[in-house]
BALUM-284075 format. One record per residue: x negated, y, z of N, C-alpha, C in turn; residue in three letters. Coordinates in steps of 0.1 Angstrom, whole numbers, plus 5000, padded with zeros to 4 digits. Example, Ala and Ser with C-alpha at 12.3 -4.5 7.8 and 13.67 -1.06 7.14 Angstrom:
2
486849435078487749555078486849675078ALA 487249785071486349895071487150005079SER 
% end
This chain:
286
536256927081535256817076533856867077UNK 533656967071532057077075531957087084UNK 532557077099532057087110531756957116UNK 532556817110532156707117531256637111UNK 531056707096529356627090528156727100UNK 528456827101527656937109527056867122UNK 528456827132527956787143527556667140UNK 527656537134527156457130525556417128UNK 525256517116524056527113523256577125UNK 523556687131522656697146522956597157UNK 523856547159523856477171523056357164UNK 522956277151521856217148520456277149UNK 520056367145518956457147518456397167UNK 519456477171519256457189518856347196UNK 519756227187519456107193518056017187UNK 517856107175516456007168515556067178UNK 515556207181514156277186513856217204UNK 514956197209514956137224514455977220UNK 515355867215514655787210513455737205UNK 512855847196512155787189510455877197UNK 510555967204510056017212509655917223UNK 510655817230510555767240509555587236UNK 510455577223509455487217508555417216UNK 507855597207506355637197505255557207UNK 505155697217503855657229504155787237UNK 503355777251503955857264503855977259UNK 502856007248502456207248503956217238UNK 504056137234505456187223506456237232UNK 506956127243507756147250507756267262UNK 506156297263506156417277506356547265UNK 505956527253505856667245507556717245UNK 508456607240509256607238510456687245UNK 510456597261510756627267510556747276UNK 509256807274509256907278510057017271UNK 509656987261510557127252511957127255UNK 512656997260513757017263514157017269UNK 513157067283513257117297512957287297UNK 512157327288511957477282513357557276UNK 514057467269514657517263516257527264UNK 516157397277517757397285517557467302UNK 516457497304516257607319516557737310UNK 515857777297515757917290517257927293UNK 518157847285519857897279520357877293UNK 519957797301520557777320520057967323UNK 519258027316519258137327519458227320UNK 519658267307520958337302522258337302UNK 522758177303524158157308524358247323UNK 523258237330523958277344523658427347UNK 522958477336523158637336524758687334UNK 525658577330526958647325527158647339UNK 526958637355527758627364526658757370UNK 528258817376527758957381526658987393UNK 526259057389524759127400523558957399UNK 523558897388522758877388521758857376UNK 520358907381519358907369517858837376UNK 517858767368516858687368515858637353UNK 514658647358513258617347513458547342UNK 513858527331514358417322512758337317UNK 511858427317510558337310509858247320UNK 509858367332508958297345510058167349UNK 511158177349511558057352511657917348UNK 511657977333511657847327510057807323UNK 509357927325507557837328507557767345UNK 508657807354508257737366509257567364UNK 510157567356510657447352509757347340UNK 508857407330508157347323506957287333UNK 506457377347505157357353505957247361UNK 506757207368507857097372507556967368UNK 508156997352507756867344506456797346UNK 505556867343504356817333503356777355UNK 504156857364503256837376504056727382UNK 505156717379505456547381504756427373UNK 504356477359503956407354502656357354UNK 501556457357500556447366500656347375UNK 501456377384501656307398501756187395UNK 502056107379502555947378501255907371UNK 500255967363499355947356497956067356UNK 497956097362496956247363495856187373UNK 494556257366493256197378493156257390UNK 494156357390494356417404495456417401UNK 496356417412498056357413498256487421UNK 499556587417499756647426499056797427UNK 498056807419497156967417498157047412UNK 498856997400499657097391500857117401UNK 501157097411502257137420502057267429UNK 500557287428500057387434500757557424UNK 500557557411500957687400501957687402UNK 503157557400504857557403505257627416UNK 504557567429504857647440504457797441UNK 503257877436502857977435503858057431UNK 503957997416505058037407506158087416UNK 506657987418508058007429508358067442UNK 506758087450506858217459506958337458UNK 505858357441505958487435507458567430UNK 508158447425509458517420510258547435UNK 510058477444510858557455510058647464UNK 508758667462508358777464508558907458UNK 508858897444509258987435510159067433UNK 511459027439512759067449512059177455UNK 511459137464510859307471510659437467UNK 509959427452509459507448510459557434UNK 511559507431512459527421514059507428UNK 514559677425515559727432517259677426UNK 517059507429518359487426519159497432UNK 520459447430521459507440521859377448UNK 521659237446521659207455520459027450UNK 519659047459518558947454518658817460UNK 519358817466520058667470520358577464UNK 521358717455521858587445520558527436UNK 519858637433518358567419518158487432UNK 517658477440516858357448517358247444UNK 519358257448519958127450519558107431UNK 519858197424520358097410518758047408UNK 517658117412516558077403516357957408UNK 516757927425516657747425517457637424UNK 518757707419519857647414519057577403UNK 518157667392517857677378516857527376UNK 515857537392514857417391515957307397UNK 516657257405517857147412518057067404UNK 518957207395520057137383519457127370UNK 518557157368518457167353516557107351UNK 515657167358514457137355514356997364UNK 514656927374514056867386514456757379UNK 515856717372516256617366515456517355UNK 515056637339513856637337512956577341UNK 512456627348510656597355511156427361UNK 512256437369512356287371512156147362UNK 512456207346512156057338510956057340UNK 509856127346508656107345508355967356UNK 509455967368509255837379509655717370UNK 511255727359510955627354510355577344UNK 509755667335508855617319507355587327UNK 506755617339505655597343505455517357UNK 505855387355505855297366504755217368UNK 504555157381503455127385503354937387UNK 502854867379502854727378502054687391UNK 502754567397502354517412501154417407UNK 501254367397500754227393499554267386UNK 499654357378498054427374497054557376UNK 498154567387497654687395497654797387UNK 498254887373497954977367499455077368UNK 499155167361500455257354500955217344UNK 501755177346502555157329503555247326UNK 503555287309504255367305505655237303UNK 506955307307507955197306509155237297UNK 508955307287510355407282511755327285UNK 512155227280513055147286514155207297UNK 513655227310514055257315514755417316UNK 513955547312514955657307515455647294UNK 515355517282516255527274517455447277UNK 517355407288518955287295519855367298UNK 519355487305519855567310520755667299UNK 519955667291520655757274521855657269UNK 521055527269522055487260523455437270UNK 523455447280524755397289525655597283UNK 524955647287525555797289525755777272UNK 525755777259526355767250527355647248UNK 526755557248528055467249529555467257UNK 528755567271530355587279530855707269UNK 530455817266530855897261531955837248UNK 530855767239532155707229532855647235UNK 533155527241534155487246535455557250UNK 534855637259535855717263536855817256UNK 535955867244536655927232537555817229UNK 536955707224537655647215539255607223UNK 538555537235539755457247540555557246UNK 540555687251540955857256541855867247UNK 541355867232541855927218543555837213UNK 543255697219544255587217545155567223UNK 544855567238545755527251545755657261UNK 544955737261544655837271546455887274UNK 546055917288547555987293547556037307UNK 546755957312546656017330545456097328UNK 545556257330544156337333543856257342UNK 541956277343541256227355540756347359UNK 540756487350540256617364540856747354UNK 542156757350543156877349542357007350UNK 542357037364541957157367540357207358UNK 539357107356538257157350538157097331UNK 538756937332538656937319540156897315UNK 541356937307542256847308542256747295UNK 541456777287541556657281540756507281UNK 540056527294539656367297540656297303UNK 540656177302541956087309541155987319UNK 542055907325541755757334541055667322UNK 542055667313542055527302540555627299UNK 540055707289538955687284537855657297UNK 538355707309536955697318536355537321UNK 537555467324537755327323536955257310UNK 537355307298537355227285535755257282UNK 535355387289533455447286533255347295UNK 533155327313532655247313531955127312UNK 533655037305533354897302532654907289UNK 532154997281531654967270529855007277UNK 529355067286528155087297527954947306UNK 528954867307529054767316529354617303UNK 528754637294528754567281527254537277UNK 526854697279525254717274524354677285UNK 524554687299524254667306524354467317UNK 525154457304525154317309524354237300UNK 524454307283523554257274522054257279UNK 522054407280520354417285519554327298UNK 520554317305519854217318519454067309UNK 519353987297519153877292517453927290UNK 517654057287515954097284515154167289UNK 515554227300514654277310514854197324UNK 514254107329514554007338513854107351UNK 513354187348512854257363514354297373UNK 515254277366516654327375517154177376UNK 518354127382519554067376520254097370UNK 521354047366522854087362523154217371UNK 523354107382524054257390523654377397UNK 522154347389521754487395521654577382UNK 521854527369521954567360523154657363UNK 524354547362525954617364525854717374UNK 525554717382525654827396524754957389UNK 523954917379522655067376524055117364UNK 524555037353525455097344526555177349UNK 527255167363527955197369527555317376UNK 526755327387525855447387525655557375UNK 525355527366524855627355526255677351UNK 527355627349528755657342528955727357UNK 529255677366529955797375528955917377UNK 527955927377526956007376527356127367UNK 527156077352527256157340528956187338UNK 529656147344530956167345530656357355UNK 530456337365530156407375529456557366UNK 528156497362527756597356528456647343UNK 528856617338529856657325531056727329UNK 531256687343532756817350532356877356UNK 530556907360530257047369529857147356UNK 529257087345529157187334530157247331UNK 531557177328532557237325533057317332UNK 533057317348533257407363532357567359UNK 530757527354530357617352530757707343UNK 531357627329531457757321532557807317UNK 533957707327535157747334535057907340UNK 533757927353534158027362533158127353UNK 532758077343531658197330532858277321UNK 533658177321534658217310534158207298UNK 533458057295532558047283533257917275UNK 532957887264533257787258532257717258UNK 531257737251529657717247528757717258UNK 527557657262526857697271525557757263UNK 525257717246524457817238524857787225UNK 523857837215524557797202523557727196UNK 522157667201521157587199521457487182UNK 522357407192522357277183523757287177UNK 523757347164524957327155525757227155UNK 527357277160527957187159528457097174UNK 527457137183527457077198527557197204UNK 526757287204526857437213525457447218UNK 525757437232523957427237523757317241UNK 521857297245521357257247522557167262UNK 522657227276523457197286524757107283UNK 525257177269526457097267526256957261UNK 524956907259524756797250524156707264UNK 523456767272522956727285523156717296UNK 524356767298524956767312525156657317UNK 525756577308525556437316524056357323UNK 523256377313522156327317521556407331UNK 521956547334522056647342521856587357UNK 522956517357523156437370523056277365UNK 523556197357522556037356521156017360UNK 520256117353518856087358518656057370UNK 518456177382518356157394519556087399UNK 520356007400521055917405520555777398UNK 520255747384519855677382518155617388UNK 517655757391516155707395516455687409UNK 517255757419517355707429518055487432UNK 518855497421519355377423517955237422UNK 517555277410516255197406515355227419UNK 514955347423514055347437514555237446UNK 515855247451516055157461516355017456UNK 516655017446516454857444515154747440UNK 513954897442512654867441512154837456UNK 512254967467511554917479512854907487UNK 514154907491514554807501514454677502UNK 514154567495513654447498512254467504UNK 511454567502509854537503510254647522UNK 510754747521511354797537511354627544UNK 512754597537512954477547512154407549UNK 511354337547510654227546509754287557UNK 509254407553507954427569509054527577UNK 510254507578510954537592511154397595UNK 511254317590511854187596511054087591UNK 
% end
């Protein structure tokens, strides 16, 4: 019972500060978020020191994942778009220049993990910056739009309960054995339709989609964060980990609370991209 008021109380904690961050006004949300791109690259690159022959800069990396963020963010609202990409890339020739001069045993691997570290973990991140900061056709400005990376949150929790709950009642067919065996078909099914619920409600009040382009983005996000929630577990399967940190009492780390969002984001912002300019492609192809 002390561990499920435990996790409780923080995973409320979690969900007020993304929420209410995304909310408030944009500096809430870039502060926010940043820290939680500092602080899930940090435990991303102590987790992957457990794997042999490799060591990598845990600070410089996760300053080249914080300089990510804030130079995407730039790029959506900044009076120069695009300058802050200039330190990130510095950054990131320096650390594989640094190889040279420090006699690991094999530097390949720090190359591959430190840009594993920005892929998987920082680039995701920096992406809500394309959806919280969109560009209105009709008044020509930037708008801050939180809406859209909180759609994204709340599909990925609502699949998540669902799928407990569906999983917990009916579950019986694993859907991936080998990395998680206690997820099933029934809860993957039962998370959905409860994402394909929110997402049918929500299209009555944001009229910039349809229905079905609502339903097709709920859908996206669940196979997404499905995806990402069984490559975490892949990861800390071949770690021999349980935990990916011990951050947030009651959840583990930072990755374990986020993995889904991990991979939703960039699939989600891709889906929204293209249901933004392939109509506008077509029209001046044809």
């Amino acid at each position: 019972m002390k561990n499920i008021f435990v996790r409780s109380i923080t995973g409320l904690l979690f969900v007020g500060a993304i929420v209410g961050s995304l909310l408030w006004k944009p500096e809430a949300f870039m502060t926010v978020f940043a820290l939680l791109t500092i602080l899930t690259v940090y435990e991303f690159c102590g987790l992957m020191r457990k794997e042999k022959e490799v060591k990598i800069p845990a600070k410089l990396v996760t300053l080249a994942g914080f300089l990510l963020f804030i130079a995407l963010a730039d790029l959506k609202i900044g009076r120069i778009p695009g300058l802050l990409f200039v330190p990130y890339l510095l950054l990131l020739l320096f650390l594989f220049v640094r190889e040279l001069y420090i006699k690991h045993d094999n530097p390949i691997h720090n190359w591959a993990y430190i840009l594993f570290s920005q892929v998987y973990v920082a680039l995701p991140f920096a992406l809500l910056n394309i959806l919280a900061f969109r560009f209105n056709e009709s008044t020509q400005v930037m708008e801050y739009t939180p809406q859209w990376p909180l759609t994204i949150f709340i599909f990925i929790w609502l699949n998540d309960t669902g799928a407990y709950m569906v999983g917990s009642l009916i579950g019986k067919h694993r859907l991936f054995y080998r990395i998680s065996p206690k997820k099933s078909w029934e809860g993957a099914i039962g998370g959905g339709i409860f994402a394909l619920i929110a997402a049918f409600v929500l299209s009555f009040y944001y009229l910039e989609y349809n229905v079905w382009q609502w339903l097709g983005f709920a859908v996206v996000v669940v196979f997404a964060s499905i995806w990402g929630d069984l490559i975490e577990s892949l990861i800390k399967r071949h770690l021999g980990v349980k935990d990916s940190g011990t951050i947030l009492p009651g959840h583990g780390g930072m990755m374990d609370r986020l993995d889904s969002a991990l991979f939703a984001i960039p699939f989600g912002t891709i889906y929204l991209y293209l249901i933004d300019q392939v109509p506008i492609i077509w029209a001046n192809l044809f």
